[in-house]
C-alpha positions as CSV (number, residue, x, y, z in Angstrom):
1,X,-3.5,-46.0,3.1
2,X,-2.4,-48.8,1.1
3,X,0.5,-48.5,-1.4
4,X,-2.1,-49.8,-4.5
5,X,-4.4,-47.0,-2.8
6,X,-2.1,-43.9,-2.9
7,X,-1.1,-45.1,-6.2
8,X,-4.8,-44.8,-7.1
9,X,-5.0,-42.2,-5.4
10,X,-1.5,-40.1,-7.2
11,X,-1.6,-41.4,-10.3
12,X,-4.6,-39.3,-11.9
13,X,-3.3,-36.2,-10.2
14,X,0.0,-36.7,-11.7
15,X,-1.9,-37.2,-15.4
16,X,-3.9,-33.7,-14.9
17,X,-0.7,-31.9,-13.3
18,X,1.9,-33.4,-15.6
19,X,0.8,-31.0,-19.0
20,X,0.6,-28.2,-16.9
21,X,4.1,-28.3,-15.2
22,X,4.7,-28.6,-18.9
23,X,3.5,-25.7,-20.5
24,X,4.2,-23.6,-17.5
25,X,8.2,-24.4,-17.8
26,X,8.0,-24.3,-21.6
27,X,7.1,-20.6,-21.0
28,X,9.2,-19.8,-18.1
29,X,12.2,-21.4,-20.5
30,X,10.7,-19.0,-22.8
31,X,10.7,-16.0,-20.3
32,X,14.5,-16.4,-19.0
33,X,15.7,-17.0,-22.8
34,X,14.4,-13.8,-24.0
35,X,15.6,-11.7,-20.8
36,X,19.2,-12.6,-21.6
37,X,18.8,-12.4,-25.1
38,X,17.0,-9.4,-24.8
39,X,19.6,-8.0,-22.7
40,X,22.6,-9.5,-25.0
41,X,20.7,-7.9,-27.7
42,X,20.1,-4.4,-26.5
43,X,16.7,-4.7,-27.0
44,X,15.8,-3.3,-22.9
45,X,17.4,0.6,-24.4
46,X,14.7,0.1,-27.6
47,X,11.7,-1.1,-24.9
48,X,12.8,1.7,-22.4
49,X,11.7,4.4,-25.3
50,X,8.1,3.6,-23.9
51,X,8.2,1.4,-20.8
52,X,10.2,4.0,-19.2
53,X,7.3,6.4,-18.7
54,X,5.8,3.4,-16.1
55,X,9.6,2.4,-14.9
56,X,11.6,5.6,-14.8
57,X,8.9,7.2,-12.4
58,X,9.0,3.9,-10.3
59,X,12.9,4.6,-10.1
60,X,13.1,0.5,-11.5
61,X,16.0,-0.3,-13.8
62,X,14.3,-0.2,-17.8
63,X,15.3,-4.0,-17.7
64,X,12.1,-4.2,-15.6
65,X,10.0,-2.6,-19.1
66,X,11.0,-5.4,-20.9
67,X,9.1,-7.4,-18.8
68,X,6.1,-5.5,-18.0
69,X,5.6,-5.7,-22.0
70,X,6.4,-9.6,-22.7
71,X,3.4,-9.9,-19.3
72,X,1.3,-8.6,-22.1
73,X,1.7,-11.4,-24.2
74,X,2.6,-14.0,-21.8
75,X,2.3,-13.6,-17.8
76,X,4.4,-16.6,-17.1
77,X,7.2,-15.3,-19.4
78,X,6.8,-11.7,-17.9
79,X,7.3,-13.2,-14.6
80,X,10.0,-15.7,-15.6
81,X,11.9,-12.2,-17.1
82,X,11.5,-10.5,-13.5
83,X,12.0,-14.1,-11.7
84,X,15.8,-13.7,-14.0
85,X,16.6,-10.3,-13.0
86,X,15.9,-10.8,-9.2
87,X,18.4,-14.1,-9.3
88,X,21.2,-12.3,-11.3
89,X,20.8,-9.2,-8.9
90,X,19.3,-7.0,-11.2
91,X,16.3,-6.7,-8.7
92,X,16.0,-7.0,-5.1
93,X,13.1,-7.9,-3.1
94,X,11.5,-4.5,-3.0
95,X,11.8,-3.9,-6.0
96,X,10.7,-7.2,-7.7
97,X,7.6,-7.0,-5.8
98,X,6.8,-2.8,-7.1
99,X,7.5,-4.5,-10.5
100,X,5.0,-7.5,-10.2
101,X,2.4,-4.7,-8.8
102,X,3.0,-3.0,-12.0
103,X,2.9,-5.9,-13.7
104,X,-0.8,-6.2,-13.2
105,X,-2.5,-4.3,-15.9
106,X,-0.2,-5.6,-18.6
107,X,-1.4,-9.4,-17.5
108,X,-5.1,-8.4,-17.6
109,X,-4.9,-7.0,-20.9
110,X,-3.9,-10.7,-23.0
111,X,-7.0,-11.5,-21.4
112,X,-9.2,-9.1,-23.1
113,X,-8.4,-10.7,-26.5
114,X,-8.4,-15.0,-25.1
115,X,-10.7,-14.6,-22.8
116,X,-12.9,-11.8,-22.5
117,X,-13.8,-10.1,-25.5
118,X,-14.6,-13.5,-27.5
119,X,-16.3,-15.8,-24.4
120,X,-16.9,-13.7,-21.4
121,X,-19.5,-10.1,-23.1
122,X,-21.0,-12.7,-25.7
123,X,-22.2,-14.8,-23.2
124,X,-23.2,-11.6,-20.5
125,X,-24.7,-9.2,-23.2
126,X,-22.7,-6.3,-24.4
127,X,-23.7,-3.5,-21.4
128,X,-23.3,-6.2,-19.0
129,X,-20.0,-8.0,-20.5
130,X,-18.3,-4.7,-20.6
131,X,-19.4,-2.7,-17.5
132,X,-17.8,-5.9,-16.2
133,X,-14.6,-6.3,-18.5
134,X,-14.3,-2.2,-17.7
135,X,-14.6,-2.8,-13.8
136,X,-11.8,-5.5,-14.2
137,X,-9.7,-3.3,-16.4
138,X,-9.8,-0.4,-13.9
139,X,-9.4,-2.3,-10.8
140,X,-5.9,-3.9,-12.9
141,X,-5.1,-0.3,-14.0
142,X,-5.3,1.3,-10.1
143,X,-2.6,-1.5,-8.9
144,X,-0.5,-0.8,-11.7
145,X,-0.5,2.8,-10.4
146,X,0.0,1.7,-7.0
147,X,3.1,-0.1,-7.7
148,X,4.5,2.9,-9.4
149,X,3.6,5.1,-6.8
150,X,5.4,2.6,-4.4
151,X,8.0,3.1,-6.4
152,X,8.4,6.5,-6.6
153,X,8.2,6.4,-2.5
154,X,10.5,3.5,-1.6
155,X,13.3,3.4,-3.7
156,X,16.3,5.9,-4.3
157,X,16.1,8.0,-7.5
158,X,19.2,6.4,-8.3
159,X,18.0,3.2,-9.3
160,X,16.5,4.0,-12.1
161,X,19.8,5.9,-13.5
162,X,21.5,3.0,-12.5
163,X,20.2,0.4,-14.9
164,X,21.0,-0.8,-18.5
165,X,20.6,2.4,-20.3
166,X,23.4,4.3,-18.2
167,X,25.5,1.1,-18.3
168,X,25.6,1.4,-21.8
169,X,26.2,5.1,-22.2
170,X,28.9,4.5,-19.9
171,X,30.6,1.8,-21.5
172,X,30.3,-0.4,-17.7
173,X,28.3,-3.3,-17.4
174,X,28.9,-3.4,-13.2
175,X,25.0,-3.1,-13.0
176,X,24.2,-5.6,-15.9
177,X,25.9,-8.7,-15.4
178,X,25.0,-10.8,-18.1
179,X,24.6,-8.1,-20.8
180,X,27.4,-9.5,-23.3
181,X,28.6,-13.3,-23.4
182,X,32.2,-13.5,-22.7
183,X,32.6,-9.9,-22.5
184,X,31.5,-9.4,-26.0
185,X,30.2,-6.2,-28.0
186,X,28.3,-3.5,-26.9
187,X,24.1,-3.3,-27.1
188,X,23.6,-1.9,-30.3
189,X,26.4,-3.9,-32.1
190,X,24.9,-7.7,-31.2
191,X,22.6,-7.9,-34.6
192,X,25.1,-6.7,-36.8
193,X,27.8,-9.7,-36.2
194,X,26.7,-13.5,-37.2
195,X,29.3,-14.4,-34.2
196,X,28.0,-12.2,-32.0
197,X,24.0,-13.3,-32.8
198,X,25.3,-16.9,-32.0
199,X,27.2,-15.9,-28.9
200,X,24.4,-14.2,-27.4
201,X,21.8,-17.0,-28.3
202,X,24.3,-19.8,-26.9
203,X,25.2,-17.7,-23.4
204,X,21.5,-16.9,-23.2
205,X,20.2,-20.7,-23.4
206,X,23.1,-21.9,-20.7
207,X,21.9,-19.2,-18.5
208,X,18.4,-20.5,-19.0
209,X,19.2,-24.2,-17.9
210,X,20.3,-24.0,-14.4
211,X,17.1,-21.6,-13.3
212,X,14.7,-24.2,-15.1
213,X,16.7,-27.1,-13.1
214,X,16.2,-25.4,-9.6
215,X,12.1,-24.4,-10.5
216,X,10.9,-26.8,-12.4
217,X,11.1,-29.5,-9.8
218,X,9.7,-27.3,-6.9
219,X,6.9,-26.2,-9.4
220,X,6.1,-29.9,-10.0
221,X,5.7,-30.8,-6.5
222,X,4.1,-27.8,-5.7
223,X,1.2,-28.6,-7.9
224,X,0.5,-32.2,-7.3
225,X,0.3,-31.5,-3.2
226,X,-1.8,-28.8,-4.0
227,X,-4.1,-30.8,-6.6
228,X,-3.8,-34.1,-3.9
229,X,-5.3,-31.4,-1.7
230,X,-7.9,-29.7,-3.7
231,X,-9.2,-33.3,-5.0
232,X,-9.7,-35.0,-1.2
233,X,-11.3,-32.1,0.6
234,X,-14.1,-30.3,0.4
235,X,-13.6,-26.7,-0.3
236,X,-16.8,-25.8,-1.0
237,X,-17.5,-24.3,2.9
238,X,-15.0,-21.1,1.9
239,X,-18.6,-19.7,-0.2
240,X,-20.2,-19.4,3.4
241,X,-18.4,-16.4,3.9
242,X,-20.6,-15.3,0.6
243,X,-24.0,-14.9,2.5
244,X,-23.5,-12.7,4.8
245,X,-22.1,-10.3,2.3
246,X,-24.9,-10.6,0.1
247,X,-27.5,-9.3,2.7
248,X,-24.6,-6.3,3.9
249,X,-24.6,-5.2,0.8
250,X,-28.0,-5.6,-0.2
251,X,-27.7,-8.4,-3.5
252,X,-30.4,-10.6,-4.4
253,X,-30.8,-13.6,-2.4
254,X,-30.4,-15.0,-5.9
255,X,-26.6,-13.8,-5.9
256,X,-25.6,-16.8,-3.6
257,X,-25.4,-19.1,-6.3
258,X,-24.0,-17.2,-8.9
259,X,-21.1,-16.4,-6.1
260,X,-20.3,-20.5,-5.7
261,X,-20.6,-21.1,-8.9
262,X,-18.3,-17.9,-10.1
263,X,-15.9,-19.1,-7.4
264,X,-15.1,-22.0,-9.4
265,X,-15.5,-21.1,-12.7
266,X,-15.7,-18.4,-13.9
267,X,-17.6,-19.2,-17.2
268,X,-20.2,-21.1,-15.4
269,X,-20.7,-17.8,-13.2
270,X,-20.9,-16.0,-16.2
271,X,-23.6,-18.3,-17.6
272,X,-25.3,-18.6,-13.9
273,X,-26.0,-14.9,-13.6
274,X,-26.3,-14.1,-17.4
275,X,-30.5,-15.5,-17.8
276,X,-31.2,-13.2,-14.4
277,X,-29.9,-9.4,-15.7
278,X,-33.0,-7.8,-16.5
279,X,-35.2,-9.3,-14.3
280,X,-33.5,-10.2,-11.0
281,X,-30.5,-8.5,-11.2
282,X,-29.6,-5.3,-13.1
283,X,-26.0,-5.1,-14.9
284,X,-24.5,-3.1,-11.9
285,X,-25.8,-5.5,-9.4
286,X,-24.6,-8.6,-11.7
287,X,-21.6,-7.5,-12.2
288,X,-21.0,-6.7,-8.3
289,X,-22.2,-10.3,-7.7
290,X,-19.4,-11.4,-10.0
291,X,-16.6,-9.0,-8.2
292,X,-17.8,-10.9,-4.9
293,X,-17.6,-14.4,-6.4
294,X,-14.2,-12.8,-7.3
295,X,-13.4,-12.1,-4.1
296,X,-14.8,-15.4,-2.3
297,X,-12.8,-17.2,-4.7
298,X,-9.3,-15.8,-3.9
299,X,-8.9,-19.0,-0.9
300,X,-9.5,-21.5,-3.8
301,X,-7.6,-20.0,-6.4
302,X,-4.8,-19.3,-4.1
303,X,-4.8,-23.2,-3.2
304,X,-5.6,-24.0,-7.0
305,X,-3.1,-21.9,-9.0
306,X,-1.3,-18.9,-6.9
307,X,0.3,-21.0,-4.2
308,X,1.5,-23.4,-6.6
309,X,2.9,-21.2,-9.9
310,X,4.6,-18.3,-7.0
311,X,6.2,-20.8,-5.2
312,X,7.2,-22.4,-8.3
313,X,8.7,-19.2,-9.8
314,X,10.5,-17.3,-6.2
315,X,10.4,-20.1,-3.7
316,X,7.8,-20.3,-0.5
317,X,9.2,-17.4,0.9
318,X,9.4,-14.8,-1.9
319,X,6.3,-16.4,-3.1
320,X,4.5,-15.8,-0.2
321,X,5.0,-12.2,-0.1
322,X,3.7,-12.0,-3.6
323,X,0.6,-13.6,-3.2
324,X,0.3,-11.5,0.2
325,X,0.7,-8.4,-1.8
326,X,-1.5,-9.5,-5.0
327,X,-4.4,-10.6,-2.8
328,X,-4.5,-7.6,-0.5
329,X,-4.5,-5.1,-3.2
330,X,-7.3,-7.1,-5.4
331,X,-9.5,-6.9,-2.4
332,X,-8.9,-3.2,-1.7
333,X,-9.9,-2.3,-5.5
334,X,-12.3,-4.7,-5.7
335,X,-14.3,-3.1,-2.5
336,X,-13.8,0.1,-3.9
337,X,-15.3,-1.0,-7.4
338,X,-18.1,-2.4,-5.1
339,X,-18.8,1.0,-3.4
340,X,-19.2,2.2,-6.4
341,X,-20.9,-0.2,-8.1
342,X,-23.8,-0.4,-5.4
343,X,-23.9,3.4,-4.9
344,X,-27.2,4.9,-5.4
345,X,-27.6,6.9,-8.8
């Protein structure tokens, strides 16, 4: 190819990719930030009242419920959080990956209220909208348990007892490294002292720089090879794998295209299916078609958006093992939810 070409060629993908490298680093900068801060602050003992009930059984440090809680409101902040304590040595490898298990539920629920509740049931009726919102919810809700029952059956009890809350009741910070700037006041003293607010903030942010230095540039390329791939060949052959499902488990032959258009989009699926309930399909049988689109469409999101935001946050190989683990557990729950789904009543 000709340098003008591949300039051609690069130069759109760079305009589509370069406002979401953007907004994804804005909210990992976010994520790291508030795990310091959050730490500085004493803020994981006041999150551990609750989160503990998912971490404590786990045997994860209550650092871990700080995240699980900011993955509510922001997956890519959640997962900066975790992405923070794996580096500082908070979490290793086993247990970052039972805590982004966990993690699972907590990211499906934000998109009840953006995505869900106000676009997805208005435009599939209300029994169809939420049988499907409900199947999602469950199928999030049974990895979450599966991560803490991995948990529970992996790692030492000790772990757990080992995190922030018994550093602090201990007066050690040997398991919490970066829990007071400059060896500065304990947890629960941070808000009280104008010095010690600023301290916190400024030790936070320098913490936050050299982590956004080392992934944002890996997230960046990441994403344009992967776009430069997605826009010059033809993935579209991945939804042959749809038909023969279809006939094994019985679908309408009219659930082909709502599969290849759900693997895509997943509005356009939405709309696709939504004029057939009643007449080709009933809401069980829609919604299963939709799981299935779900499940065809795991090799195109994985090229699309997994591969690239994983490896952007751990690296290939820590990244790898996450999208290993996400994708085989989404397909376990999602077959189950088809079984019973498509089970006679």
């Amino acid at each position: 190819m000709q340098p003008a070409g591949l300039a051609d060629a690069v130069w759109p993908v760079l305009v589509e990719v370069a406002p979401r490298v953007a907004r994804i680093s804005a909210l990992i900068a976010v994520g790291v930030f508030l795990a310091n801060v959050a730490v500085g602050f004493g803020a994981v003992e006041r999150v551990a009242t609750f989160s503990k009930y998912l971490t404590r059984p786990a045997n994860l440090p209550d650092e871990v419920g700080t995240a699980i809680v900011t993955t509510a409101a922001s997956t890519t902040a959640g997962y900066g959080m975790l992405a923070d304590f794996r580096e500082s040595g908070r979490l290793d490898d086993v247990e970052t990956l039972i805590a982004v298990t966990m993690n699972t539920f907590f990211g499906f629920v934000q998109h009840i209220f953006t995505f869900y509740a106000p676009v997805l049931i208005p435009i599939l009726g209300f029994e169809t909208g939420v049988l499907y919102v409900g199947s999602r919810a469950a199928i999030a809700a049974a990895i979450t348990l599966v991560g803490v029952a991995a948990g529970a059956a992996l790692l030492p009890r000790g772990t757990a007892s080992g995190g922030s809350a018994d550093a602090t009741s201990t007066g050690g910070d040997g398991d919490r490294p970066e829990s007071a700037p400059d060896g500065g006041t304990a947890a629960g003293g941070a808000s009280e002292d104008p010095e010690s607010l600023r301290a916190v903030l400024h030790t936070a942010a320098g913490k936050t720089w050299p982590k956004l230095k080392r992934i944002v540039p890996r997230l960046a390329v990441v994403y344009v090879l992967v776009t430069l791939l997605i826009e010059t060949q033809d993935l579209r052959s991945v939804t042959g794998a749809a038909e023969p499902l279809t006939a094994v488990l019985g679908l309408p032959g009219a659930s082909l295209p709502v599969i290849v258009a759900f693997t895509f989009d997943t509005t356009v699926g939405a709309a696709t299916v939504a004029p057939m309930v009643g007449s080709t399909f009933t809401p069980r049988t829609a919604v299963a078609t939709m799981l299935l689109g779900g499940i065809v469409s795991f090799a195109v999101s994985t090229f699309k958006r997994s591969i690239p935001f994983q490896y952007g946050i751990w690296g290939p190989r820590f990244g790898s093992k996450v999208i290993v683990v996400n994708t085989v557990l989404k397909i376990v729950f999602i077959t189950v939810a088809l079984a019973v789904l498509l089970a006679p009543v």
